[in-house]
N, C-alpha and C positions, 0 to 999 in steps of 0.2 A: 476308656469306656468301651464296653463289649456294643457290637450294633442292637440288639437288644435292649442294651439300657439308656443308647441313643434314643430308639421309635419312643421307650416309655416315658423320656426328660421331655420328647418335643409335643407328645401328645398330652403331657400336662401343661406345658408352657400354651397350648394352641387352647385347651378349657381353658385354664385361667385368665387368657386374653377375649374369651368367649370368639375363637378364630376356628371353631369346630365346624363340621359338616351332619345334620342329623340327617341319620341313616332312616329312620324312620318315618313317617309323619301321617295324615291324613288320607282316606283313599279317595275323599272329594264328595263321598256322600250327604252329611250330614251339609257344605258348602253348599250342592245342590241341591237339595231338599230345602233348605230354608228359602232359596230362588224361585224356586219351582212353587212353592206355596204362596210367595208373595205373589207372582205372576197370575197366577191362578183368581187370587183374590184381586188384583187389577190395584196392585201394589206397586210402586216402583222399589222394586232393590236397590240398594243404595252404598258404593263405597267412596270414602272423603276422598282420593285422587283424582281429581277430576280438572279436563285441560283448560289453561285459562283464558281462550276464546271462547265467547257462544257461540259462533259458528261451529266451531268444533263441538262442542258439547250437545247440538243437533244429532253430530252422526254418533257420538260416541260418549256419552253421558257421563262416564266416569272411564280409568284405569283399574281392570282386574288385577288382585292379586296375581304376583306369577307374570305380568306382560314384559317384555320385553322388546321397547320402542325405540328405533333409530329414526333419530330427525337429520336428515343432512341437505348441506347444502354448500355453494362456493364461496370461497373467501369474502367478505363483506354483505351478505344475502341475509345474516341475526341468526344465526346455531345459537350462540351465545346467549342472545337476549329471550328467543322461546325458551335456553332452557333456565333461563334467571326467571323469567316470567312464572313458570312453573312454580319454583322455589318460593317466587313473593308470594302469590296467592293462594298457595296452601298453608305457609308460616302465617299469613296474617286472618286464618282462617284457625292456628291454634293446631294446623298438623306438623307434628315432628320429621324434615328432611334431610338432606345432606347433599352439599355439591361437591364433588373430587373435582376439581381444577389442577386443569394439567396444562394449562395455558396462561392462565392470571394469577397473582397472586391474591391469597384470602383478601386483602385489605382493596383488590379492585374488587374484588366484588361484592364486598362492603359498599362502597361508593354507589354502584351502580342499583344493588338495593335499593338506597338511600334515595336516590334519583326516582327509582318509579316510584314511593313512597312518598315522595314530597312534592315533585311534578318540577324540581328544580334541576337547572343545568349545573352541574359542577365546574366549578371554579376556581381556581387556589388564591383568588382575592375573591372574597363575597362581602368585602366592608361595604359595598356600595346597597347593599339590602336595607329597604325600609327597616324599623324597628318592628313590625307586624312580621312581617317576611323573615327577621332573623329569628323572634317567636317560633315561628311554623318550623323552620332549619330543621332547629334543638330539638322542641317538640318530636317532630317525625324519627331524628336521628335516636331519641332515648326511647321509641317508639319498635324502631326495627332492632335497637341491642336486646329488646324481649321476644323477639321473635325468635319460634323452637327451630330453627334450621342454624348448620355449620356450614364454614366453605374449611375444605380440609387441602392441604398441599400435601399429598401422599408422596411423591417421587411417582415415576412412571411403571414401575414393575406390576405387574400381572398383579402375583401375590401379593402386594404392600395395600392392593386398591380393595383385593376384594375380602382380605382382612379389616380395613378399616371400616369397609362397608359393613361387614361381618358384626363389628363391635359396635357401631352407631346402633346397628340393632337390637342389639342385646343389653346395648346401656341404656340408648335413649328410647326403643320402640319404634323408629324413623318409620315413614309408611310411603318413603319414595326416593331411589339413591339418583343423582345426573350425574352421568361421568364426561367430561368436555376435554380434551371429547378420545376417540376411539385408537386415532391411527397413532395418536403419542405414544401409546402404552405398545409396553414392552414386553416380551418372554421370552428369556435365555434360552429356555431348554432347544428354542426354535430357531436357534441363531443362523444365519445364513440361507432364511427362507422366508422371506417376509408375506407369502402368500399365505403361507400353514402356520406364521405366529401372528395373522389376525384372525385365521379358520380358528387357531387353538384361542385368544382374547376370545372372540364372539361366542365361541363353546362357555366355556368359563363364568362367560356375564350372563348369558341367556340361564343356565344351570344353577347361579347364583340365584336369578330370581324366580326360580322355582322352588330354590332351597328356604330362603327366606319368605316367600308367597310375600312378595312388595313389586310393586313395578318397579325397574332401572330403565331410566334414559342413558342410548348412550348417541351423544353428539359425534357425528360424522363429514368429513369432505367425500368433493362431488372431483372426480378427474378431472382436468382440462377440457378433454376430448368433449366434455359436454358443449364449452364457449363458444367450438369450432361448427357447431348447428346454425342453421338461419338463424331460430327463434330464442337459442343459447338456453333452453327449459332442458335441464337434468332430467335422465331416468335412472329406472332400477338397476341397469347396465353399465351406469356412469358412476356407481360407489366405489370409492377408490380402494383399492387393494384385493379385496378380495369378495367373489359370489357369498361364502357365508355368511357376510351380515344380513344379505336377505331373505336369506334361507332359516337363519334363527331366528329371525327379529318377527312379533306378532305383529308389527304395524311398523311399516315403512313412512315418514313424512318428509316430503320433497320441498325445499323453500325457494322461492324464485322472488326477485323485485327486478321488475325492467329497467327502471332506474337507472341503476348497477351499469348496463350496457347502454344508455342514453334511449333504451326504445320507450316511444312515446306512445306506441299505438299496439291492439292486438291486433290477430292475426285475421282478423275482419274488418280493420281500418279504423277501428273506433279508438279514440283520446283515453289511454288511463288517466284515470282519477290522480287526485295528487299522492304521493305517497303513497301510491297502490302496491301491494304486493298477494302473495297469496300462498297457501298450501297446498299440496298434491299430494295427496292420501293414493298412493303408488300400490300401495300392500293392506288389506285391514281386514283381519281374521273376521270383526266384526261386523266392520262398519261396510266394508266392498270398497272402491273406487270412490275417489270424489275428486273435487278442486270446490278449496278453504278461500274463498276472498276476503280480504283483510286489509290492517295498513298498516304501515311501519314507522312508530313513533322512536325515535333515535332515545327522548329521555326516557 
């Protein structure tokens, strides 16, 4: 095949897989006008992605089309579970999502689902369940296989993720993609540069979600260098690999639990709460600066 008949095989293979780029779209008028008039009228505007704390939904009422939100944080601090959390309370809300898991396989996070859905601990014996109790199970379980969200095992590649994302939208409508998380993903073209193949990732996803106007989460680690602090609290400085995820990202969210490092107290002598943890809204085009107080339920 002549290169030529190459561009025109793979530009039909990328339509038919709905894996296109439109060139065209919106210049954001009529998006703002409909804003602007609700505001005016002492409306609230309103879009269904919306974060699933109240405290969060204080500073920032919903996700814009087009956001592009990095939550990160260090190994065991729940990346995973805000971005599952995400996933439950818009599916059982009836909005269409998608998780790229790049770390679990679809069938754990089936499970974990299933967990904040039923309020049960997973167990590979649960004969020991009341008869009511294995009711509620089932119940819940045939419960979340109707919920509009997919967990999808893409592989790691750039391309593979942000096609797949590409097609969830075009088949199902999805109106929120989480990628868990960032530093897995891969891009050859960038081999031997791992600074400029998450500069190039973070281009990529941020540009995705302006292409498709949906917010993507993408889950992030925090470097070491953070632990090595008194207080062991992450900043914007401590995302690992690379300055551009915060550079592209519309809202940065920082996750801390003291726990984690056995600290009992804050930085004013006073007893955390049990299970205390909390958010630090680090970055927020919108919202400005905060700290999210919270707690961290493991189911």
């Amino acid at each position: 095949m002549t290169g030529d008949e190459i561009r025109i095989q793979a530009d039909r293979m990328r339509k038919d897989k709905a894996a296109f780029s439109r060139i065209a779209g919106s210049d954001g008028r009529a998006e703002f006008e409909s804003e602007l008039y609700a505001a005016l009228d002492g409306k609230s505007f309103d879009y269904p992605v919306k974060p699933p704390l109240s405290a969060l939904r204080k500073l920032a009422p919903y996700h814009e089309p087009g956001e592009y939100i990095i939550i990160a944080g260090r190994t065991g601090m729940g990346k995973s579970y805000i971005g599952l959390n995400y996933i439950y309370h818009l599916s059982a809300l009836g909005v269409p999502t998608s998780y790229i898991n790049l770390e679990n396989t679809p069938k754990n996070v089936q499970k974990r689902i299933w967990q904040m859905h039923s309020g049960l601990q997973w167990s590979y014996n649960l004969g020991g369940l009341s008869d009511e109790k294995t009711r509620h199970a089932v119940r819940c379980w045939e419960e979340v296989k109707a919920m509009p969200f997919r967990s999808l095992a893409t592989g790691r590649r750039l391309d593979s993720i942000v096609n797949a994302i590409r097609q969830e939208y075009y088949e199902r409508g999805i109106k929120l993609a989480v990628v868990d998380y960032l530093q897995l993903m891969k891009e050859p073209s960038q081999k031997g540069n791992r600074v400029n193949e998450l500069a190039e990732i973070s281009a990529e996803i941020r540009a995705l979600a302006l292409e498709l106007q949906i917010p993507i989460i993408g889950l992030a680690q925090i470097n070491r260098e953070a632990e090595r602090t008194a207080g062991k609290r992450p900043s914007l400085v401590d995302l690992r690999g690379s300055g551009d995820l915060e550079q592209d990202a519309s809202t940065v969210m920082l996750l801390f639990r003291p726990s984690v490092y056995e600290i009992t107290e804050d930085s004013d002598g006073m007893p955390y709460p049990d299970n205390y943890a909390d958010i630090h809204i680090a970055k927020g085009r919108d919202s400005g600066t905060a700290l999210v107080k919270c707690r961290f339920d493991p189911i």
